[in-house]
MIPAVO-504491 format. One record per residue: z negated, x, y of N, C-alpha, C, O, CB in turn. Coordinates in steps of 0.05 Angstrom, whole numbers, plus 5000, padded with zeros to 4 digits. Glycine has a CB too. Layout:
N
ZXYZXYZXYZXYZXY
...
This chain:
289
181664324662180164194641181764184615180664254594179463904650
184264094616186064094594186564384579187164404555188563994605
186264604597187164824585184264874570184264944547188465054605
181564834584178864894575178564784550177164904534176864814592
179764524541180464284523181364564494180064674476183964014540
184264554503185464634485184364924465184464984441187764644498
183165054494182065314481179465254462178665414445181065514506
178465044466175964934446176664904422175564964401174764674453
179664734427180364614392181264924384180964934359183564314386
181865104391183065324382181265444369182065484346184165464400
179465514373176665654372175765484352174665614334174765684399
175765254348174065034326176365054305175365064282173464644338
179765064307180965024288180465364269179965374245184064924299
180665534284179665804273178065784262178765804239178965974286
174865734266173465694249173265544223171865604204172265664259
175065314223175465194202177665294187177465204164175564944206
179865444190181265664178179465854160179265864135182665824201
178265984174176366134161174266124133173766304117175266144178
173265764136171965644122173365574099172265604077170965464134
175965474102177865414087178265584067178165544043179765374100
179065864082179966064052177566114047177566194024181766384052
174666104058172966184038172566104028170966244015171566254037
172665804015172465573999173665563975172865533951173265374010
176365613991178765703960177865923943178265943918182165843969
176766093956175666293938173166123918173166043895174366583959
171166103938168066023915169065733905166965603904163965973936
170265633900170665363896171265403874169665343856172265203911
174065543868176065693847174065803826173965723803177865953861
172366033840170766143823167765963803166565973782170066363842
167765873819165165593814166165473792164665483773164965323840
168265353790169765183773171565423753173465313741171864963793
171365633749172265773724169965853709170265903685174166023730
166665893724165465993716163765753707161965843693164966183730
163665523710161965343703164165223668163065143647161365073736
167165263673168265163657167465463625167165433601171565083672
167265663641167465873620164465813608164665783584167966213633
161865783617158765723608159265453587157665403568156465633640
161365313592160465083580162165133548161565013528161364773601
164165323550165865313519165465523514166365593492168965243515
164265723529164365983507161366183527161866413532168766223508
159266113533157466323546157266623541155866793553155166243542
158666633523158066973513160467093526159767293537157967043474
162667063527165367133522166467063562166866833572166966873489
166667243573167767143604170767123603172167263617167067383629
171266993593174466883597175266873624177566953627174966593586
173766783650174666683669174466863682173566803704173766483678
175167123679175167353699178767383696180367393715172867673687
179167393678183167373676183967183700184267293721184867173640
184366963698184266743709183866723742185166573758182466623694
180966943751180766903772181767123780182667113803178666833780
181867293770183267563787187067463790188367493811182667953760
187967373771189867223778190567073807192367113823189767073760
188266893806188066743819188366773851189866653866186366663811
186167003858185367173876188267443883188367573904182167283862
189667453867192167673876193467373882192967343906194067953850
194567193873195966973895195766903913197566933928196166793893
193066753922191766723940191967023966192266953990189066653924
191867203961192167383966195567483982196067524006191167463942
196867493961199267443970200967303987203067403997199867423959
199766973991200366793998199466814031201066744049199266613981
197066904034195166904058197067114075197467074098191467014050
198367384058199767514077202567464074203967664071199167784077
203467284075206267224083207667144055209967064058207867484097
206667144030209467134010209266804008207366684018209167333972
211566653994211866383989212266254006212466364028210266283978
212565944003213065754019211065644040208865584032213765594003
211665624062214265594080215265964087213766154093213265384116
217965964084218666244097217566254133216266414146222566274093
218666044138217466004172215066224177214766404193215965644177
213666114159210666244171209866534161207766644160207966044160
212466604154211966904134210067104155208167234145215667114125
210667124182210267364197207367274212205667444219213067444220
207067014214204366844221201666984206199567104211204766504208
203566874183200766974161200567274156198367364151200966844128
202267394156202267674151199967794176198067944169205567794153
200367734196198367774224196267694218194367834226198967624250
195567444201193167394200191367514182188967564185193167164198
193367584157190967664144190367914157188367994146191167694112
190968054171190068184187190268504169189168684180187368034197
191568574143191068704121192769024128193569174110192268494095
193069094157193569334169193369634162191169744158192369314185
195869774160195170094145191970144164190670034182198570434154
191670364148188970454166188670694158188570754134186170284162
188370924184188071234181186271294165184571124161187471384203
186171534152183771554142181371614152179071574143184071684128
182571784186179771834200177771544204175371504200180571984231
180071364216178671014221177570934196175370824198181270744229
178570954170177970864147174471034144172270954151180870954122
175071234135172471434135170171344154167871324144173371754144
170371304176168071244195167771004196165770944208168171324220
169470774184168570534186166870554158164470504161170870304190
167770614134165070564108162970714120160870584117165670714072
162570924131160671024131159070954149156671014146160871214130
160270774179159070614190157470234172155670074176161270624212
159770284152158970064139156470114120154569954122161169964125
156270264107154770384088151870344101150070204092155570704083
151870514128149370544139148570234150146270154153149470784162
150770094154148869754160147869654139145669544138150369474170
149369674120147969544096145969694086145369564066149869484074
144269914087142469954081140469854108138669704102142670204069
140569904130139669714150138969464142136569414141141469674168
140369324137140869034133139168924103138068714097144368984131
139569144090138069024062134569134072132668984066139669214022
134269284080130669374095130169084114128068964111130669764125
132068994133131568734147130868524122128968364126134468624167
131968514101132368274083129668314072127768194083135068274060
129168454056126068514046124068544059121968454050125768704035
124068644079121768614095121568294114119568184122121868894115
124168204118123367884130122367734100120467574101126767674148
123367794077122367614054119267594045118167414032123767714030
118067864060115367814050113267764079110867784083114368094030
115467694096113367554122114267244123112867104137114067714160
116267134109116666854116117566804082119166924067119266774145
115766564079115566494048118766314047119266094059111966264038
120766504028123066434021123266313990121666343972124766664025
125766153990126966143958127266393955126766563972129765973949
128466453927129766723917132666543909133166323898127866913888
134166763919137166653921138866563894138966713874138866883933
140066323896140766193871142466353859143266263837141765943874
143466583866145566743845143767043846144867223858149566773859
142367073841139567293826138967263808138167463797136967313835
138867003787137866943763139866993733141366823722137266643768
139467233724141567303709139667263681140867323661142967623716
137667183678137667133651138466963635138266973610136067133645
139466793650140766503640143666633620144466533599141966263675
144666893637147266933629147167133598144967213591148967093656
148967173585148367383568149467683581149467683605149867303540
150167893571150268163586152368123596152768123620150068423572
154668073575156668083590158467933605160867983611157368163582
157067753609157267433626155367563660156267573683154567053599
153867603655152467763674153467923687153267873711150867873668
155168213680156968313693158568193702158968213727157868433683
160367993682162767913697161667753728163167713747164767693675
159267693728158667453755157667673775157767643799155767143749
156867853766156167963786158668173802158768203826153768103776
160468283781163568423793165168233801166468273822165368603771
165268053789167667723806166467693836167767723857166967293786
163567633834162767613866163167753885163667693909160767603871
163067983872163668253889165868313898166368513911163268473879
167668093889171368233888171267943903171567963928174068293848
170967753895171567463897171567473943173267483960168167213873
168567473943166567503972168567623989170167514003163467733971
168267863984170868144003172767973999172067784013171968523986
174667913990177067763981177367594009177967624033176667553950
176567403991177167104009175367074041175866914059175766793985
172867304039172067224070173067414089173367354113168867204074
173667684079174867804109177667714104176867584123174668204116
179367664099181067484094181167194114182967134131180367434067
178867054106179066834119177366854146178166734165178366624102
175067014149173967024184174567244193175067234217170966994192
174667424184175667784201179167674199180167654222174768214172
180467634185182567524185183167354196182267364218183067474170
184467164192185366884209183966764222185166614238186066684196
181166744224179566684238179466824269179766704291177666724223
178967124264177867254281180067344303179867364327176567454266
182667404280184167524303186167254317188267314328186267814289
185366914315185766784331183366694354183766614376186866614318
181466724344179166804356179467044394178867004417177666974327
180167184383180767544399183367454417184067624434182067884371
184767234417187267184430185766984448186466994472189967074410
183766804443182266594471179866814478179266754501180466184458
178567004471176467054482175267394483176167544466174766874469
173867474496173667894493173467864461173267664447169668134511
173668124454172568234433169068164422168668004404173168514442
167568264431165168184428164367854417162767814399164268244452
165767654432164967334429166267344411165167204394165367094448
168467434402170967274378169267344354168567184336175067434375
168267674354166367764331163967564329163767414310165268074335
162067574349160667334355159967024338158166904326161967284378
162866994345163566744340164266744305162866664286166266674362
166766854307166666954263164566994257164466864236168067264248
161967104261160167214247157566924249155366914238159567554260
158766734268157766494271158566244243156966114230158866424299
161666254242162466134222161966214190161966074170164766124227
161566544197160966554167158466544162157566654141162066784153
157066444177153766454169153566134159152266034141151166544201
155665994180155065694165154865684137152865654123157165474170
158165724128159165864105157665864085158065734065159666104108
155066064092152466094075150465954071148566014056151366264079
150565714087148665484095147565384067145465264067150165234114
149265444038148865244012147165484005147165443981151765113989
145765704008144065904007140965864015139065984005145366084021
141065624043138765514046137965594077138565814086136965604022
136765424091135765384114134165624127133865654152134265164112
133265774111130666014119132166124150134666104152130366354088
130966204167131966364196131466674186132166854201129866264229
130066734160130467064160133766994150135667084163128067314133
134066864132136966904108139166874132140467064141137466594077
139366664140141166644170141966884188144266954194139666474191
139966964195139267234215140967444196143367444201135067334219
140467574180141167804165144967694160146967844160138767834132
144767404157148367374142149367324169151767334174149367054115
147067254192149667364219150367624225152467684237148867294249
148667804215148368134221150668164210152668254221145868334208
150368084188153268184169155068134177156368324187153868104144
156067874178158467834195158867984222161268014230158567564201
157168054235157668254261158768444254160868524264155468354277
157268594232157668824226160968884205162469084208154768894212
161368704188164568674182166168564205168668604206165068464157
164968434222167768384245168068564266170068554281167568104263
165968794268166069034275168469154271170469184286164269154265
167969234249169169424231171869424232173369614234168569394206
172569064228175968994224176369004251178569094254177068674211
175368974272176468934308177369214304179669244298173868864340
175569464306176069574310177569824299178670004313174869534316
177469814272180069894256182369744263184469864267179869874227
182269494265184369274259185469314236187769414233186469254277
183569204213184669144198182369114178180269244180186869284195
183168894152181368804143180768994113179068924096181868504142
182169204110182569434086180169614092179069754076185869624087
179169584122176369744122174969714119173269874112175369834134
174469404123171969234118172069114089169769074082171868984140
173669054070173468944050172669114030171768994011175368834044
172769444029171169654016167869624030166169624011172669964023
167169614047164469584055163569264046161369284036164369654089
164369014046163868764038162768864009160368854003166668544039
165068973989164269043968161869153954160369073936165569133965
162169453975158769513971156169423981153869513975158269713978
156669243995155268984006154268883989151968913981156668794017
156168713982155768513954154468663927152368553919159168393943
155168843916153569013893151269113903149669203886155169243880
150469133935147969293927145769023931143469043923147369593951
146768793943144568543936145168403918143668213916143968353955
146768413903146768273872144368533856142668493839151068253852
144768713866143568923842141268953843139468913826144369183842
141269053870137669153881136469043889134069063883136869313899
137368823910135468693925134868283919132768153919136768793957
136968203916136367993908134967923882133367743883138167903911
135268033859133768043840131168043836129967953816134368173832
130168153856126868223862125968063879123568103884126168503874
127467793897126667643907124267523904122267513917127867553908
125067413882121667283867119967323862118067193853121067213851
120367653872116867763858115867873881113968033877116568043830
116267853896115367903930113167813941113067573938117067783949
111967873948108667753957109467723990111667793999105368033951
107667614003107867504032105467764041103367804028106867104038
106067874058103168104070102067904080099967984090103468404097
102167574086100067484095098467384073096867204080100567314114
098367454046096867424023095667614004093867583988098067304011
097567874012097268153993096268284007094168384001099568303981
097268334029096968454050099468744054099768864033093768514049
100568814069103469064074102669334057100669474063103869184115
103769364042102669524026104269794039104369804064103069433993
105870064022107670214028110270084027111970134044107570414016
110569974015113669923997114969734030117169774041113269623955
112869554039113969414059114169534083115569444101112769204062
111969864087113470004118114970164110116270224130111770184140
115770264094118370444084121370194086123670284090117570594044
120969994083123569844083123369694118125569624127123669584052
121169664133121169704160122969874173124869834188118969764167
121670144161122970454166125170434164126670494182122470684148
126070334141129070324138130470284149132370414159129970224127
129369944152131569804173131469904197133569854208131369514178
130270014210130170064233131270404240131770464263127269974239
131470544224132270844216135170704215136570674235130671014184
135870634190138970694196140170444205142570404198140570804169
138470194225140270134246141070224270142670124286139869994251
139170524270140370754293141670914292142271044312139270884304
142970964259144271134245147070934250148971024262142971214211
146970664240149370524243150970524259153370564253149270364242
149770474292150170454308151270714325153070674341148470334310
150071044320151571204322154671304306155971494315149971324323
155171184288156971184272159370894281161770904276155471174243
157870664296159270514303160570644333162870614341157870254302
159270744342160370914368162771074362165071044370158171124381
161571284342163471434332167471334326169771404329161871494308
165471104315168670964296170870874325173270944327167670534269
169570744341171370634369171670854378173470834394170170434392
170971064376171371224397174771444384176371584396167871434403
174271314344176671454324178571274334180871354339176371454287
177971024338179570814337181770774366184070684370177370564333
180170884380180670924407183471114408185871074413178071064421
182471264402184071554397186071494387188071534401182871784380
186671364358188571264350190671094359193171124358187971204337
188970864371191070734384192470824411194370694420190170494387
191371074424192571184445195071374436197071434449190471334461
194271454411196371654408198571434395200671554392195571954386
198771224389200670974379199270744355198670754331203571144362
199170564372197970394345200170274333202170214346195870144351
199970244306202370074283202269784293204569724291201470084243
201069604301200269404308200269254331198169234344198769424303
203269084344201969114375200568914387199968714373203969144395
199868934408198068664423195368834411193468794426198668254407
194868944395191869104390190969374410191869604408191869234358
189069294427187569444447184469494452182969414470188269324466
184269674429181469714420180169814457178169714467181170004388
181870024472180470054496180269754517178069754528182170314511
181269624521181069364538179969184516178869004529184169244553
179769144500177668954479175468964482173968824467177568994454
């Protein structure tokens, strides 16, 4: 019972690790970007500042600064591992193909279950180049601080109480809370657990979070760009009725979540390979994981 005990708080303190650096990130950014709207809206000052901000934070997470103690702790955690190029190559391109998956799931659940449109889509408020800067900060900011904090420290204390599968599981559980200030809907939920599966994929099985934080990225730019923006103008087929636009993004999702998925085979099977011929990393066992 005591050991069942302990493995709980382990698993709960992880998750709140996780939550933690992703906080430091949007919190940080929240508060440079609300301070930059209020003294200068035209002019993004707070992109200096946070990219600053974000290489410390950064630094810190993998071992530099105080306490020395914990230098090699954190270095493990951020989990921030060379990565081949064959592993590198098949994980974006395994990544690539979920996120177009994943954005056909997003649009097509948006016009069967009557949603908000997401509170960071509304760029007219901003001027152009206030607009860029929020939409490239998010994009850097997101990747940053969340594979970082749940593919990172989260996940790979996660992978030490439980298989492979539940620890991803489980991260891709915490970072959906994460998203909870995004709003209650079960399509929006559904899709930001996908995601998290699909980045804690990526990092298990590369090991390491340098594969997944290029895919987060193109993540992040292609629903700031394409898809969230158009939220609002979405009709429900139970009012318009399914026109083309909504079985071609059916198609989608469902086309290259079979495309993903052979590419996710692919990648374990690079990953595999790699770590048999020597992994840089030890205690990592993509074949018994």
């Amino acid at each position: 019972m005591g050991v069942s005990l302990y493995r709980v708080l382990r698993v709960i303190w992880a998750g709140i690790l996780g939550l933690l650096i992703a906080l430091a990130g949007s919190v940080v950014l929240g508060a440079l970007l609300t301070a930059n709207l209020k003294t200068s809206p035209d002019v993004p000052w707070w992109v200096l500042p946070m990219v600053g901000y974000l290489w410390l934070l950064w630094r810190y997470l993998g071992g530099s600064g105080w306490p020395r103690s914990t230098f090699e702790s954190r270095r493990l955690s951020r989990r921030a591992n060379p990565v081949s190029a064959q592993v590198f190559s098949w994980a974006l391109l395994a990544g690539v193909l979920a996120i177009a998956a994943l954005a056909g799931y997003w649009i097509a659940l948006s016009q069967l279950v009557k949603m908000p449109p997401n509170p960071f889509s509304d760029y007219s408020r901003y001027s152009m180049p206030m607009a860029v800067s929020v939409v490239l900060m998010g994009s850097i900011n997101s990747p940053i601080t969340e594979e970082a904090g749940f593919r990172g420290y989260c996940q790979t204390r996660l992978e030490r109480e439980l298989p492979a599968p539940a620890a991803v599981a489980l991260s891709s559980l915490f970072f959906t809370l994460f998203h909870l200030n995004q709003g209650l809907d079960w399509p929006k939920l559904l899709v930001y657990y996908l995601v998290g599966v699909t980045f804690g994929t990526i990092a298990y099985l590369a090991n390491s979070i340098l594969a997944s934080i290029p895919v987060h990225v193109l993540g992040a730019l292609t629903f700031f760009i394409f898809v969230w923006p158009h939220d609002a103008a979405r009709r429900l087929v139970w009012d318009a009725g399914a026109d083309a636009w909504f079985w071609i993004h059916v198609a989608q999702a469902i086309m290259f979540t079979g495309f993903a998925i052979l590419a996710f085979v692919k990648l374990s099977r690079v990953s595999r390979g790699a770590y048999l011929e020597g992994s840089p990393v030890p205690g990592f066992n993509p074949v018994n994981g």
